[in-house]
C-alpha positions as CSV (number, residue, x, y, z in Angstrom):
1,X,0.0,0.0,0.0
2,X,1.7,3.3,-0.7
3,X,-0.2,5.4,1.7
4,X,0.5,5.8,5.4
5,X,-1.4,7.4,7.4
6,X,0.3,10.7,9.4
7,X,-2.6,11.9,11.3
8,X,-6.5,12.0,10.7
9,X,-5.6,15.3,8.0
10,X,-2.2,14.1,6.2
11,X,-1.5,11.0,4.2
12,X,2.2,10.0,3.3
13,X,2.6,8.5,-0.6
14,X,5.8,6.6,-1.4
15,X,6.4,7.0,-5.2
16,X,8.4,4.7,-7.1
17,X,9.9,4.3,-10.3
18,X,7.5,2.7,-13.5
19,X,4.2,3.5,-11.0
20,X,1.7,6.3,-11.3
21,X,-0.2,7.7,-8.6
22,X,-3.2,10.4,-9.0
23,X,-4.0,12.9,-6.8
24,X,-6.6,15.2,-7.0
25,X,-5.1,19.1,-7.5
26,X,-3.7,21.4,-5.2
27,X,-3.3,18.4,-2.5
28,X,0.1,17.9,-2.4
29,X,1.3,19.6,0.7
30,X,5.2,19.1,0.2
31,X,7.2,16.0,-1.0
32,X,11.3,14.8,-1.2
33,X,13.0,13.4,-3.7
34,X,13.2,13.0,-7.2
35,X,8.9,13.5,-8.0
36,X,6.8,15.1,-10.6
37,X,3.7,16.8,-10.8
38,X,1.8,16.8,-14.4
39,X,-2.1,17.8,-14.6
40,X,-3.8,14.6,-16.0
41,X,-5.9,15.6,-19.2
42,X,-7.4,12.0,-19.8
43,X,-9.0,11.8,-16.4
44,X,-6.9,9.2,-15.1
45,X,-7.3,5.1,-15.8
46,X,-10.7,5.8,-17.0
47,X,-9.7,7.9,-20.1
48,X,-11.9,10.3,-22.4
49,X,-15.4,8.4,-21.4
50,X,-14.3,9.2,-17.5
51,X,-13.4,12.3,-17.8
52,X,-16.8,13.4,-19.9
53,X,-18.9,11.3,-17.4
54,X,-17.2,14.1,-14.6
55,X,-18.0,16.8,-16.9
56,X,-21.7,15.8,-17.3
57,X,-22.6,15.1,-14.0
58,X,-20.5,17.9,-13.0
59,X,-17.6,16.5,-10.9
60,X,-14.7,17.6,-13.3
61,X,-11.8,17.0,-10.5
62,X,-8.9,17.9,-12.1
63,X,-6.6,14.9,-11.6
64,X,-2.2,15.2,-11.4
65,X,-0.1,12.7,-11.9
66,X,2.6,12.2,-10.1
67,X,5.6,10.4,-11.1
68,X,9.5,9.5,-9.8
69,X,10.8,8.2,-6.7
70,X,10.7,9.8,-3.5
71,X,7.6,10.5,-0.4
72,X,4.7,12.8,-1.3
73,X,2.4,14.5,1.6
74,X,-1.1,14.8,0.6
75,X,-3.9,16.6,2.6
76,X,-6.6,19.4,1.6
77,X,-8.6,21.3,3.3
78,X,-8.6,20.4,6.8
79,X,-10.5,17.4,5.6
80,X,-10.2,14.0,7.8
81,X,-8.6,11.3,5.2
82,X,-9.3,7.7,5.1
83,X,-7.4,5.3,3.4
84,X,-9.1,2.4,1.9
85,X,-7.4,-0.7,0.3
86,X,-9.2,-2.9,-2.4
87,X,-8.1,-6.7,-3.4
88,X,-9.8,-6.9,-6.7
89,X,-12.9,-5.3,-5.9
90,X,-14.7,-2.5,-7.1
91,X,-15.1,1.3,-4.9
92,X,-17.5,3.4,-5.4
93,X,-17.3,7.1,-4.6
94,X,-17.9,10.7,-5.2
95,X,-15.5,12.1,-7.4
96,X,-14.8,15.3,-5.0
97,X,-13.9,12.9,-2.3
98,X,-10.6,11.6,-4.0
99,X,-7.7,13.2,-2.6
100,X,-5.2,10.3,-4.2
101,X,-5.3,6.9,-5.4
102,X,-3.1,4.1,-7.3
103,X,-2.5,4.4,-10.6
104,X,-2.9,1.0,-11.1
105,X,-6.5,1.2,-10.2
106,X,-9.4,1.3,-13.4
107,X,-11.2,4.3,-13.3
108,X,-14.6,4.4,-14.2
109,X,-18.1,6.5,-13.7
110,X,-21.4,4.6,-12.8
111,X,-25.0,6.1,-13.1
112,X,-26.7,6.1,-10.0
113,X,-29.8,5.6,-11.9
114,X,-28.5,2.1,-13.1
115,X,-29.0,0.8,-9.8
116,X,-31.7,3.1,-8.1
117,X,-33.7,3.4,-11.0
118,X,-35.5,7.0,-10.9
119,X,-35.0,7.3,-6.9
120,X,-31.2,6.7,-7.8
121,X,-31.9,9.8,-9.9
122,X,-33.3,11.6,-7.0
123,X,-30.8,10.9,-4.5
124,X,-28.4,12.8,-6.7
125,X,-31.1,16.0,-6.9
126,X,-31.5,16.1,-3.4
127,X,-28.5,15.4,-1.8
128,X,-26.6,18.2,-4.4
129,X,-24.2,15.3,-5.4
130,X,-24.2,14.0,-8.8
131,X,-26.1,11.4,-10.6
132,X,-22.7,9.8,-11.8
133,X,-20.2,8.0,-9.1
134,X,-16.8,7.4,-9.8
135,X,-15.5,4.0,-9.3
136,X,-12.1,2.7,-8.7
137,X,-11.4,-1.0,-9.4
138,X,-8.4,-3.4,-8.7
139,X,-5.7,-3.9,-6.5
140,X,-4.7,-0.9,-4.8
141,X,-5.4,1.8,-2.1
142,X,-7.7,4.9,-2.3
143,X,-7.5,8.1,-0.2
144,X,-10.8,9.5,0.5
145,X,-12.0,12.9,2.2
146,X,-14.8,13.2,4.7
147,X,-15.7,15.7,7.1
148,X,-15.2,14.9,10.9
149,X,-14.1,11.4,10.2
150,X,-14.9,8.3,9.0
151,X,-16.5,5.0,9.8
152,X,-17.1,2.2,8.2
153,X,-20.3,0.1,8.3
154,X,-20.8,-3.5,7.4
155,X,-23.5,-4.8,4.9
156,X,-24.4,-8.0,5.1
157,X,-27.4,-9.8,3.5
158,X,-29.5,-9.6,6.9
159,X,-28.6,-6.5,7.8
160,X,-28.7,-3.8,5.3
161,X,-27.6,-0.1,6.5
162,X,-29.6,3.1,6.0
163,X,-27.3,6.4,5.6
164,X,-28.3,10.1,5.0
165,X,-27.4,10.7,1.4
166,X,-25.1,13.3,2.4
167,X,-23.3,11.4,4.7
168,X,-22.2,8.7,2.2
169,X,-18.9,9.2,1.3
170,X,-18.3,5.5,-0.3
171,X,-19.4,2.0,-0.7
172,X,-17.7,-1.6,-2.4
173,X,-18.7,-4.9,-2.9
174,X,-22.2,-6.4,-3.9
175,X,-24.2,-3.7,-2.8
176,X,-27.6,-2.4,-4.3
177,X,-28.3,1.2,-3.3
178,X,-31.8,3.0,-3.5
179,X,-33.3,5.6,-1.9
180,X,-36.5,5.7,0.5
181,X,-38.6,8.6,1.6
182,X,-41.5,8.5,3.8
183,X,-42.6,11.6,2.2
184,X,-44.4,12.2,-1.1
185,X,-43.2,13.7,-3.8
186,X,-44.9,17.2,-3.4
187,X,-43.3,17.0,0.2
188,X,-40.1,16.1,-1.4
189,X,-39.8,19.3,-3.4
190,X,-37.7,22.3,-1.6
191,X,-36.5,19.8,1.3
192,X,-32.7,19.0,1.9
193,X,-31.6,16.0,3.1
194,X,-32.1,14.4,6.9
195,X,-34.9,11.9,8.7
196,X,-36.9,12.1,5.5
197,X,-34.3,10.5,2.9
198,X,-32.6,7.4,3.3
199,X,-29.9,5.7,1.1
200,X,-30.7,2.0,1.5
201,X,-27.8,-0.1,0.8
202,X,-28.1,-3.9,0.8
203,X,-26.1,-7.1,0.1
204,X,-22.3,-8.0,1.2
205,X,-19.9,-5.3,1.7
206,X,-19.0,-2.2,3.7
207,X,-20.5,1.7,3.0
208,X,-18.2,4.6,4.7
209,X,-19.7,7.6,6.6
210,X,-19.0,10.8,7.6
211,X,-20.1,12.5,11.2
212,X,-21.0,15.8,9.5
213,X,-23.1,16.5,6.5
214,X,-21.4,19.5,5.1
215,X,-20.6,19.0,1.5
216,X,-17.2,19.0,0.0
């Protein structure tokens, strides 16, 4: 894994020769050795289709990639970081959360709608996040942001976990999401998120929430 963890707001990246990592711009916080910095124009492992799939659901994160040999400090914003490591499965998460992540990863964008159907859709119109997720798969580890920190909820098939849509900050493994509302849709209209929305995810994996709402 080529993250450590320095404290709850600063990750250390060891980059080495032949191996990519992407970060997301402006979170490099100093570094040593022998390292570059070039903005990423193809959106990272995901390419052109990525990158437009950012622009359309309005998550362009610019990517860098960073290159060489030497130890990279990463942090932004104040924000608490979690590092998540993936054996072969697949990540899904907002594209503003990414502070850094392997470049041997595939990148990827998912429509929410393809697995909430229209409530999928509305998840993404209430919350304020987009309709498109950006998904990370392979072996590898992923830096995420969050505000206040971070914990991580099991799924499993007899238990499935209900999170505010604003508090989701990422999910992996066979997991169906929708979202619930015990409100009809002319009460829906104007409200924010809270009690009145769920994001029901169910089947085997993990989903990771933040303490605070606040947006990124």
């Amino acid at each position: 894994m080529p993250f450590r963890e320095i404290n709850s707001k600063m990750i250390e990246a060891t980059v080495q020769p032949g191996a990519k990592i992407f970060s997301q711009r402006g979170a490099m916080l100093a570094y040593q050795g022998d390292v570059s910095f070039t903005p990423n124009i193809q959106g990272g492992q995901g390419g052109l289709a990525s990158m437009i799939g950012r622009r359309v659901a309005g998550e362009a994160t610019p990517l860098m990639t960073v290159e060489g040999s030497g130890t990279v400090l990463f942090g932004h914003g104040g924000h608490h970081i979690q590092v998540i490591g993936l054996s072969g499965d697949t990540l899904y998460v907002e594209a503003d959360r990414l502070l850094a992540f392997d470049g041997t990863l595939q990148q990827g964008t998912m429509f929410l709608g393809s697995q909430g159907g229209v409530m999928g859709m509305v998840r993404g119109q209430v919350s304020g996040q987009g309709l498109f997720t950006t998904t990370l798969k392979g072996h590898g580890a992923v830096a995420v942001m969050a505000h206040g920190g971070v914990i991580e909820v099991p799924i499993t098939p007899q238990r499935p976990v209900h999170v505010d849509p604003q508090a989701y900050v990422a999910h992996h493994g066979d997991v169906r999401n929708k979202l619930s509302t015990a409100l009809g849709w002319r009460d829906m209209v104007g409200r924010g998120s809270g009690e009145a929305f769920q994001l029901e995810l169910s089947g085997t994996g993990a989903v990771y929430v933040q303490a605070s709402e606040e947006k990124l």
